[in-house]
SESE-9471 format. One line per 8 residues: their letters; for each residue x, y, z of C-alpha. Coordinates in pm, 1 decimal, always signed. Example, Ala and Ser with C-alpha at 12.3 -4.5 7.8 and 13.67 -1.06 7.14 Angstrom:
! SESE-9471
AS) +1230.0 -450.0 +780.0 | +1367.0 -106.0 +714.0;
END
This chain:
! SESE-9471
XXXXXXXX) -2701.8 -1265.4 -5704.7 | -2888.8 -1305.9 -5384.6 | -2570.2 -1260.6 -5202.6 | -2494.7 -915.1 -5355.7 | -2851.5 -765.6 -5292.2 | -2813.6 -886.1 -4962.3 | -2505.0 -667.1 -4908.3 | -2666.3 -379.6 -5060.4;
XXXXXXXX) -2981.1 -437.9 -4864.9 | -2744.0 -380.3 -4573.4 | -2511.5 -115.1 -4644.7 | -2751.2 +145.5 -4613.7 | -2816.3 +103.3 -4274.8 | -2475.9 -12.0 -4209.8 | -2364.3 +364.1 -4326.2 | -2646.5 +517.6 -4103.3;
XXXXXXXX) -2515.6 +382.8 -3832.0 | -2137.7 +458.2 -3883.4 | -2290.2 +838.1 -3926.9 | -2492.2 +836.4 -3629.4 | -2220.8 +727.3 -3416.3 | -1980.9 +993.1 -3555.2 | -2210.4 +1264.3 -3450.4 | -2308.4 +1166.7 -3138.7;
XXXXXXXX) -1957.9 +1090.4 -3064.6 | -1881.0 +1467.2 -3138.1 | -2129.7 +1614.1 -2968.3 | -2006.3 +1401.8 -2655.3 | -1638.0 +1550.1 -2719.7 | -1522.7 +1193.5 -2758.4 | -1226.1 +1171.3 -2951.3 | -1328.0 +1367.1 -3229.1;
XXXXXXXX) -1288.3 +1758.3 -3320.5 | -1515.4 +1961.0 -3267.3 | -1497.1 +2255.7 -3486.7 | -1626.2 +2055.7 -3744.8 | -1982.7 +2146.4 -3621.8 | -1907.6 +2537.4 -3655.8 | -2161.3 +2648.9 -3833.2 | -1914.1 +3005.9 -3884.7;
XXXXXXXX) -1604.4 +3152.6 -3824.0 | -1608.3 +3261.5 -3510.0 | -1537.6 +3588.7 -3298.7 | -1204.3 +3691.2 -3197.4 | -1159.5 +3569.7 -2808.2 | -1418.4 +3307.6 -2837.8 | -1237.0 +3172.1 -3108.5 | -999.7 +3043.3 -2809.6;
XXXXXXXX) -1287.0 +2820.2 -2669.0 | -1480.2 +2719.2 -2984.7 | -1359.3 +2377.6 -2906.6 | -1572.4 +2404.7 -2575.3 | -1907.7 +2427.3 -2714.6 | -2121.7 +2330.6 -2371.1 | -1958.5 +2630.0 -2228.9 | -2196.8 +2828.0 -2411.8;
XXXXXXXX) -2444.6 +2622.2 -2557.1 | -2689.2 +2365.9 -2412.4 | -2696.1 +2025.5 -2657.5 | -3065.0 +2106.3 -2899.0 | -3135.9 +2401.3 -2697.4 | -2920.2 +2670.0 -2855.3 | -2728.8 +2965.6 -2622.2 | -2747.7 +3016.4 -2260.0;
XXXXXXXX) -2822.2 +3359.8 -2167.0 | -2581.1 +3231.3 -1803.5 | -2309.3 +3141.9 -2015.5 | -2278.9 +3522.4 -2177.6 | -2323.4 +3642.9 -1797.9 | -2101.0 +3358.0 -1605.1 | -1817.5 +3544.3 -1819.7 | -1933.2 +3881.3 -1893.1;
XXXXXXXX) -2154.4 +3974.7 -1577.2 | -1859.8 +4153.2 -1373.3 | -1750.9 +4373.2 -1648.7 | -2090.6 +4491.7 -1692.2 | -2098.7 +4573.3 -1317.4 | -1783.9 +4782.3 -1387.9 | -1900.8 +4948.0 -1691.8 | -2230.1 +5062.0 -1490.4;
XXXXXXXX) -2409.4 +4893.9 -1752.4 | -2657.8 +5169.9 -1940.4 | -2864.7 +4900.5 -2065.4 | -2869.0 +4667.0 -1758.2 | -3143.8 +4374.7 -1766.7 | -3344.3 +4569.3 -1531.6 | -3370.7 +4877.8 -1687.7 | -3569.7 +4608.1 -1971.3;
XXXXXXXX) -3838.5 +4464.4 -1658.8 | -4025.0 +4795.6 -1640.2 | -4304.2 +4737.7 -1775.2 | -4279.0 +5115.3 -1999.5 | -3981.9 +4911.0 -2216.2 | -4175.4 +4606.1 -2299.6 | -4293.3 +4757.1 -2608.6 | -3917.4 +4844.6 -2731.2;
XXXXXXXX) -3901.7 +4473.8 -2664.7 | -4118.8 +4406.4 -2941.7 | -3890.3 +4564.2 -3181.9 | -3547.2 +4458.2 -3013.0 | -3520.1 +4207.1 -2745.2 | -3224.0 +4353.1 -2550.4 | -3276.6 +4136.8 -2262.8 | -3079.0 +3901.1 -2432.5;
XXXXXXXX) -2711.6 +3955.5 -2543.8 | -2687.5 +3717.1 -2853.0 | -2983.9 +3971.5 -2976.9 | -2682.4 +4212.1 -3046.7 | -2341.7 +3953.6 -3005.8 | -2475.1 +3630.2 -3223.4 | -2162.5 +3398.8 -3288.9 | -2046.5 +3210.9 -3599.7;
XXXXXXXX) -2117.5 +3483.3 -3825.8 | -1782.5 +3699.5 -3803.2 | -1749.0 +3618.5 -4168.9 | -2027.7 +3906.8 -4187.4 | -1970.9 +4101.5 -3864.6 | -1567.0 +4150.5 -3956.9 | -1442.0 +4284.7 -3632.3 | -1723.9 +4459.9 -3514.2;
XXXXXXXX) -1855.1 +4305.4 -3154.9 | -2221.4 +4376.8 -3272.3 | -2381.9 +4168.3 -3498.1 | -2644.8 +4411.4 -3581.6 | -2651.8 +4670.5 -3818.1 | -2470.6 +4999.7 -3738.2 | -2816.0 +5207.5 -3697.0 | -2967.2 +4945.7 -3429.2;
XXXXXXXX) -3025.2 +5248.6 -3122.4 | -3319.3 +5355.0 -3392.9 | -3514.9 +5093.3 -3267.1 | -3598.9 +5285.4 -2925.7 | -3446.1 +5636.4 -2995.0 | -3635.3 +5720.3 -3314.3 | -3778.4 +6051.7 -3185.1 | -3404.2 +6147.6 -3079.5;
XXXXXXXX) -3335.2 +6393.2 -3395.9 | -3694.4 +6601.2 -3289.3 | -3609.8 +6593.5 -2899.4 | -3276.0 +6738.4 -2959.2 | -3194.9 +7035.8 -3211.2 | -2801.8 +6953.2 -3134.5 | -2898.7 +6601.0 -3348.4 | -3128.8 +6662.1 -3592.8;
XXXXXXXX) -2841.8 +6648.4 -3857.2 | -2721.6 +6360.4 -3716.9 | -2813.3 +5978.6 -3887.2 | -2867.1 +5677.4 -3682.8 | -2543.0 +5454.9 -3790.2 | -2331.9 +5705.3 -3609.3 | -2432.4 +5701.7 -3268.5 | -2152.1 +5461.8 -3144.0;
XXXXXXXX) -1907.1 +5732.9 -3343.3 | -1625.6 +5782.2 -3051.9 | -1686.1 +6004.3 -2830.8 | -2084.1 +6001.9 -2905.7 | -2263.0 +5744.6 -2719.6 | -2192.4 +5336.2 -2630.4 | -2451.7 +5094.6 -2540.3 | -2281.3 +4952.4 -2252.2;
XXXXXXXX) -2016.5 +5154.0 -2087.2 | -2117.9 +5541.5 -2086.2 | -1924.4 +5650.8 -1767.4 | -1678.2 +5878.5 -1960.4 | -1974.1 +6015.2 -2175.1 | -2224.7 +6113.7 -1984.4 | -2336.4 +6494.8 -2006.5 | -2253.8 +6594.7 -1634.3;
XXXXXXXX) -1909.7 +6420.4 -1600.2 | -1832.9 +6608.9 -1937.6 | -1937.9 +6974.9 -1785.0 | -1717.5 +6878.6 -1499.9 | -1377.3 +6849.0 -1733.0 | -1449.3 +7122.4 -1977.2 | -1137.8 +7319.0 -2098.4 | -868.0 +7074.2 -1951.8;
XXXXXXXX) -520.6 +7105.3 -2057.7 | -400.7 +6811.4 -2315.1 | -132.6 +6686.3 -2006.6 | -217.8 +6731.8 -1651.0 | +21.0 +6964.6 -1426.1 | +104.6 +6625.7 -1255.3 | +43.8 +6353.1 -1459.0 | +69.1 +6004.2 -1202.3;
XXXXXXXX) -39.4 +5658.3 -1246.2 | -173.7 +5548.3 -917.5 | +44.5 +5353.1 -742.4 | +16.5 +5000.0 -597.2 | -58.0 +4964.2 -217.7 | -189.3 +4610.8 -170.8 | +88.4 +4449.6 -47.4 | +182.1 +4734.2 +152.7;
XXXXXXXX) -191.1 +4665.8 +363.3 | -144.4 +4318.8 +363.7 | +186.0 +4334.1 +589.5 | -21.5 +4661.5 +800.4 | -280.6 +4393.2 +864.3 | -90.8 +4024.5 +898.7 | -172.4 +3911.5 +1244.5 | +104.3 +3790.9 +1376.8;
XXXXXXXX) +354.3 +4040.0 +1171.4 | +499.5 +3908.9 +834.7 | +876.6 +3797.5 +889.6 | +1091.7 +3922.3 +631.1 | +1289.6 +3605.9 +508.1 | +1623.8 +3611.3 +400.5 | +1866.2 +3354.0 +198.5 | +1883.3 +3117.0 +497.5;
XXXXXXXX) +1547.7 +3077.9 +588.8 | +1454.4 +2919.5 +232.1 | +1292.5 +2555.6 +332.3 | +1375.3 +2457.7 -23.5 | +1398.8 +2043.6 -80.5 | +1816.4 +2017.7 -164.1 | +1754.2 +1896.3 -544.3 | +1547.2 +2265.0 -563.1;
XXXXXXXX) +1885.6 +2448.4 -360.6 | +1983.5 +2645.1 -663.5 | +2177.6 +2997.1 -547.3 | +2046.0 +3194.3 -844.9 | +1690.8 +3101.1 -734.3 | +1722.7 +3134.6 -310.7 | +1912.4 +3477.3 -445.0 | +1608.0 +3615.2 -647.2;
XXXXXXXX) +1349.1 +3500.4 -382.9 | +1529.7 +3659.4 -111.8 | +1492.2 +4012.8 -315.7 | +1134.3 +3930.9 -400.9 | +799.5 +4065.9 -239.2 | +777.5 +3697.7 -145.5 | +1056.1 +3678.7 +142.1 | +965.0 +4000.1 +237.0;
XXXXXXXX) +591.4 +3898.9 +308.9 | +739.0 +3613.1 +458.4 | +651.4 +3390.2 +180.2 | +865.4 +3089.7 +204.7 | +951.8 +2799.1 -54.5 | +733.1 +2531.3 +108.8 | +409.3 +2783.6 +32.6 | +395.4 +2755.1 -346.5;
XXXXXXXX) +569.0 +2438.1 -380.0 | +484.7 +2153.0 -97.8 | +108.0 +2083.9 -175.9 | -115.7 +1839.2 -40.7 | -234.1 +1596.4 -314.4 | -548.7 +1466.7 -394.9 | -611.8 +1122.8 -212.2 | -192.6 +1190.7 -68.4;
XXXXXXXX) -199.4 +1243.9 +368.8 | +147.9 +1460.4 +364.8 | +219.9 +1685.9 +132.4 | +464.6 +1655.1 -165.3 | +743.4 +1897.8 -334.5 | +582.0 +2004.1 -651.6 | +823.2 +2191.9 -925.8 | +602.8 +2366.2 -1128.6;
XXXXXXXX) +316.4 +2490.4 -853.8 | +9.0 +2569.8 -1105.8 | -201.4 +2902.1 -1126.8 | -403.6 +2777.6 -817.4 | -136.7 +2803.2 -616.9 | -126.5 +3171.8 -718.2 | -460.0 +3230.7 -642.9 | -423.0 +3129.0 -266.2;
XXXXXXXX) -321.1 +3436.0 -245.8 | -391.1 +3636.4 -552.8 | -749.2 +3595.4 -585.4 | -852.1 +3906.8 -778.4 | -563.7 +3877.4 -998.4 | -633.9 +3556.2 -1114.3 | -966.2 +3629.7 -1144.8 | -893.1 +3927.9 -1387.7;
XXXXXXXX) -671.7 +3678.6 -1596.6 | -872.9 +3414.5 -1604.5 | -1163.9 +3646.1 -1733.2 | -916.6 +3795.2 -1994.8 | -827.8 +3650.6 -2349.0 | -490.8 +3554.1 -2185.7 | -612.5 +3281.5 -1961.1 | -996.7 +3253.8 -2080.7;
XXXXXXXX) -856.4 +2867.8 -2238.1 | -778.6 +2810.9 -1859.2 | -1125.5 +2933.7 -1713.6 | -1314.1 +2723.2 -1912.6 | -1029.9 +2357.2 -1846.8 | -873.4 +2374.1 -2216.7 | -511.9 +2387.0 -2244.4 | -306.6 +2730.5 -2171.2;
XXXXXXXX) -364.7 +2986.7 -2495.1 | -49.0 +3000.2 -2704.5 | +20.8 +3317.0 -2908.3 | +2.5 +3098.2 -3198.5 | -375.2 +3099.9 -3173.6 | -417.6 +3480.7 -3165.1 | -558.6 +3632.2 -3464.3 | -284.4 +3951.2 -3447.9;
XXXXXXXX) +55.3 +3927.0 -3491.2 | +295.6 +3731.2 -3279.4 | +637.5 +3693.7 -3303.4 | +742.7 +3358.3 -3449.5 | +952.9 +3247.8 -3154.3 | +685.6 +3289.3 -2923.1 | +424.0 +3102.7 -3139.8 | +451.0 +2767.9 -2899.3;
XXXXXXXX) +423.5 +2941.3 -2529.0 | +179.0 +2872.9 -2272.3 | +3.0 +3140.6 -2131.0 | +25.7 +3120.2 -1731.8 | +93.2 +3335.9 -1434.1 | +465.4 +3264.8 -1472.6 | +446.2 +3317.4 -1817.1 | +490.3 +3676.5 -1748.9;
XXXXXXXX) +590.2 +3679.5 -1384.2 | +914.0 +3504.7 -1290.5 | +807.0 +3276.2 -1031.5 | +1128.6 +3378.6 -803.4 | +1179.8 +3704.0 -929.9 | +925.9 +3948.6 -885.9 | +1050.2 +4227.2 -1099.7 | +691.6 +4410.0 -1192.7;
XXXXXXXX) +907.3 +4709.9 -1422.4 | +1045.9 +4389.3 -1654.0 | +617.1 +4231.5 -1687.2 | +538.5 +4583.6 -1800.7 | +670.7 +4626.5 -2125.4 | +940.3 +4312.8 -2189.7 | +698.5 +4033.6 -2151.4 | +454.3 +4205.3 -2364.2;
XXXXXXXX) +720.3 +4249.1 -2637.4 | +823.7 +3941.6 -2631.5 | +517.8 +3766.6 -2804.6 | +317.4 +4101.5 -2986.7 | +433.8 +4171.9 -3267.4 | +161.4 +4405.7 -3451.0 | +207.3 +4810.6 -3511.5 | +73.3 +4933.8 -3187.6;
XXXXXXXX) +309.6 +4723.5 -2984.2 | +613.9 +4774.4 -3231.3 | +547.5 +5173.8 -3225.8 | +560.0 +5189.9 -2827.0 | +955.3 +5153.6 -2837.8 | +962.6 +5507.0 -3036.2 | +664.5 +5673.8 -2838.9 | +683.2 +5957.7 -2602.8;
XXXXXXXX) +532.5 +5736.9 -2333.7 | +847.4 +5519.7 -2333.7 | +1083.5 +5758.4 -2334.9 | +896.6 +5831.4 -1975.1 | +931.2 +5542.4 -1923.1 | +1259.9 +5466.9 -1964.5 | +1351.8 +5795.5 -1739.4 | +1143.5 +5643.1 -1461.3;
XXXXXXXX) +1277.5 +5340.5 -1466.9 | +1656.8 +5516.8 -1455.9 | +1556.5 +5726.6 -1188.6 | +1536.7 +6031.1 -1378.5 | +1143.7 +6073.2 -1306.5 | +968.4 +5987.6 -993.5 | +779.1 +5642.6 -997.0 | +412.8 +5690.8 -1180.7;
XXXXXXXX) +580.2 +5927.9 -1407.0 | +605.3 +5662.8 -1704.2 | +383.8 +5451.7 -1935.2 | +436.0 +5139.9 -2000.1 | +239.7 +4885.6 -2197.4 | +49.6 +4803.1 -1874.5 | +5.5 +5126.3 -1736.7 | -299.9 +5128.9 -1999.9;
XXXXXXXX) -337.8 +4763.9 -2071.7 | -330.3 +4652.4 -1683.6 | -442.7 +4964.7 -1523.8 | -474.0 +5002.9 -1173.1 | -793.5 +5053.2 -983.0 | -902.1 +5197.5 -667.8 | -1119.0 +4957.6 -475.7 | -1286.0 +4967.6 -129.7;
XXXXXXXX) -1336.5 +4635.8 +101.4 | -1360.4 +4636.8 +476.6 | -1324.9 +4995.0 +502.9 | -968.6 +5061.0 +298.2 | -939.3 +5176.0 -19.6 | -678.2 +4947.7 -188.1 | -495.1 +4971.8 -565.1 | -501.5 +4676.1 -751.8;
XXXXXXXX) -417.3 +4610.2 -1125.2 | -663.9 +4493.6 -1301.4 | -532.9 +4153.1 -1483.5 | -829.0 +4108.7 -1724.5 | -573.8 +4333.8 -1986.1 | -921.4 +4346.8 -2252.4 | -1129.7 +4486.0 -1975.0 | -1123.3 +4871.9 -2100.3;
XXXXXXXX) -1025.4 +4748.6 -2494.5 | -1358.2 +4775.4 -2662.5 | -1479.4 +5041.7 -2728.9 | -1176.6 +5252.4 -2619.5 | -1348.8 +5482.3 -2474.1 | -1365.2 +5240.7 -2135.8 | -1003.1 +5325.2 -2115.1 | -1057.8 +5734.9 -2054.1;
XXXXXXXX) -1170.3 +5722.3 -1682.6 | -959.0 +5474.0 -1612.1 | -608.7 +5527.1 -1692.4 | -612.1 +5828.3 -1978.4 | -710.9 +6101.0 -1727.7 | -411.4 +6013.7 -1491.0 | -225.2 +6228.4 -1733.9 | -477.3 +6390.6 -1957.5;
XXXXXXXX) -740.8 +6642.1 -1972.4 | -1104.2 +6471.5 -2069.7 | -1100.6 +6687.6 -2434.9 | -728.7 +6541.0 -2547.3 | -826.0 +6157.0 -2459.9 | -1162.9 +6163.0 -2657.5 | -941.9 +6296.9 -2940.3 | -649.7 +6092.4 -2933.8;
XXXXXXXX) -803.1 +5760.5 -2928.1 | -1081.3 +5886.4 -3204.6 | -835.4 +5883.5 -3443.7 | -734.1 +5554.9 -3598.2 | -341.8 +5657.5 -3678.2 | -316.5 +5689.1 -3336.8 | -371.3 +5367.3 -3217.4 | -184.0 +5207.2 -3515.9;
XXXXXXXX) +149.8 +5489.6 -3420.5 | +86.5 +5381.6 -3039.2 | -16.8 +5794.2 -2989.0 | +310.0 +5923.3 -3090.1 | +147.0 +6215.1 -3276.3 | -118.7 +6481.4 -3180.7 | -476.4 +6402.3 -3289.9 | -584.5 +6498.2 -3611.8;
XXXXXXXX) -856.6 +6679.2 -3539.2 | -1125.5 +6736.7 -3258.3 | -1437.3 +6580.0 -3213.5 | -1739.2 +6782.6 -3118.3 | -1856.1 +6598.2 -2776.2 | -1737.2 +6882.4 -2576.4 | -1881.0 +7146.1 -2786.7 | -2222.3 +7020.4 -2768.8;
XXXXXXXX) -2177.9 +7008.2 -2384.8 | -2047.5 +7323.7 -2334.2 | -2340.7 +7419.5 -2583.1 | -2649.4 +7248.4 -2378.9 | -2466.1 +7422.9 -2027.3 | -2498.8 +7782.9 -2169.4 | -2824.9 +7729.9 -2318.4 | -2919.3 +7595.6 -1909.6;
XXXXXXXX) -2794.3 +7893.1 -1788.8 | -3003.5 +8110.4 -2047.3 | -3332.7 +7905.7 -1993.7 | -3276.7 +7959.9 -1588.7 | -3186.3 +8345.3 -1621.8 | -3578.6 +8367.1 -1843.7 | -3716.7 +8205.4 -1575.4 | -3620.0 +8426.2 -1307.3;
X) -3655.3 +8738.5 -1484.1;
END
């Protein structure tokens, strides 16, 4: 009898302990996983790094305002944020603060509730600008019929990125046609300053210079590097694949060079994919993303593939016209990437890449997905593409500036990707209908002009 109440007496605490050490044990990532402390389903994207929970969270002391901004901060640069931090430190906003701390972005992104949020990025509700624009239907007669859960509408108003909706930039592309009288995508010119600017000159290579180790000799491969940008920039085996080792004095032949390699050279590139939802896994030291862990459709052959550089880019090959559209293909498999074989913007594409237009005249799935931006360092203006391909995704609107009005006129682009059949028929069809942005704009500019002729007479 004793004996028994003894090993009651004990179990208790026994238990305790067993629990104690399991938890602690997750929280240190030791052995155990650790989605079993999601308290929610979480977002799409950061789904991919739910597993990493330090990245965003500090152990009992809930979400780091850095973390949001460690991953996030650049894009809001970009997007020329309309509700930047510091527009919140003058002292006239700290009463809007009171109702709606916007200083911090979980106020308006909080995770672990997607069950709720379904794929909206916001996790508050739909009329949240009400907070600090009550007085907006009285200040404006163009709004007064307008309610507050429509402000994000396309083609109205976004909190973040407004640069293709603000009032001036409108007045200045009134009355465009739908296509441009010389629709171009820009085209690429780094590479072409990198060899105006080598000091000494880049050495084309051919064949016979490769300074490949004889197990790597393989004719197929010296043949495709010789054709690459690579030989031609005088980029030679022993670059990407003899590496010095850590703790090793000479270097060693590596195979399979990893995406730091890459970034010797490709710094901005790798940047933009490590920032992306392609290689975010990588940013943050988990394993390559799959496309079995997207939450769209993949193609079931491609469920088990590692997302890396050379994932889409042959690593002796550099055929950019194949990474445009085939690699794409070859793991999406939702509506929007199935309708793009049928669309007018391959069939551009297809006579650009037959020679039947001139180069820029096509669209491919990266022409909007990886689009290429003009940017200015040490005094030249360079064209990169950006690699971060869910930079200009959400809202769509992001995209306009950026890529849509190579080829289109302001009015078309707010239409076309305001209307929902259009993204799922990859804009194979006209819009619908029109929305009314440049109406009201064209509206406010006459009523200008009216007020200034009063005033002078």
């Amino acid at each position: 009898m004793l004996h028994k109440m003894l090993s009651y007496r004990f179990l208790g605490p026994i238990l305790l302990i067993i629990v104690l050490g399991y938890f602690v044990a997750e929280m240190l990532g030791f052995g155990f996983r650790q989605p079993v402390f999601l308290p929610g389903k979480t977002s799409s994207a950061h789904h991919q790094i739910e597993i990493a929970c330090d990245v965003c969270h500090t152990p009992l002391g809930g979400v780091k305002q850095e973390a949001c901004l460690d991953c996030h901060k650049d894009a809001l640069k970009a997007d020329s944020d309309s509700h930047a931090i510091k527009v919140f430190n003058d002292p006239r906003s700290y009463a809007l603060l009171a109702q709606i701390d916007a200083k911090k972005c979980v106020t308006c992104h909080a995770e672990h509730i997607a069950d709720k949020t379904g794929n909206k990025v916001a996790s508050v509700p739909d009329d949240f600008c009400y907070a600090c624009h009550k007085e907006i239907t009285t200040e404006r007669a163009s709004h007064k019929d307008f309610s507050m859960d429509g402000c994000t509408a396309s083609g109205c108003h976004n909190y973040h990125d407004n640069q293709a909706l603000y009032e001036n930039f409108i007045a200045q592309h009134l009355n465009e046609a739908n296509t441009l009288a010389l629709p171009r995508v820009p085209a690429r010119n780094m590479a072409d300053i990198h060899r105006q600017q080598a000091t000494p000159p880049l050495k084309t290579l051919i064949g016979t210079d490769h300074d490949g180790i004889s197990s790597a000799n393989d004719a197929g491969i010296v043949q495709d590097w010789a054709a690459s940008g690579h030989a031609h920039s005088g980029v030679n085996c022993s670059d990407c694949h003899s590496l010095t080792k850590s703790g090793a004095v000479a270097k060693e032949w590596t195979n399979k060079p990893d995406i730091a390699v890459c970034e010797n050279c490709h710094k901005k590139e790798t940047k933009g994919f490590l920032n992306g939802k392609h290689g975010m896994r990588l940013a943050v030291n988990l394993s390559p993303m799959t496309p079995e862990m997207a939450r769209i459709p993949m193609k079931d052959n491609a469920h088990n593939k590692e997302l890396n550089c050379n994932s889409c880019h042959s690593p002796h090959r550099s055929d950019t016209k194949e990474v445009a559209v085939e690699a794409c293909l070859t793991c999406h498999d939702d509506s929007h990437s199935k309708a793009y074989i049928n669309s007018p913007h391959h069939q551009l594409w297809k006579k650009e890449i037959t020679g039947e237009l001139p180069v820029g005249s096509g669209v491919s799935c990266a022409t909007c997905h990886l689009p290429r931006l003009p940017e200015k360092e040490h005094g030249l203006e360079s064209i990169l593409v950006m690699h971060n391909q869910n930079m200009n995704l959400r809202p769509n609107s992001k995209m306009i500036r950026s890529v849509c009005m190579n080829c289109h006129g302001l009015g078309f682009s707010l239409d076309a990707l305001a209307d929902p059949a259009l993204m799922i028929n990859n804009y194979s069809t006209l819009p619908s209908k029109k929305i009314n942005t440049l109406n009201m704009i064209q509206g406010r500019k006459i009523m200008k002009k009216q007020s200034s002729s009063d005033d002078l007479k």
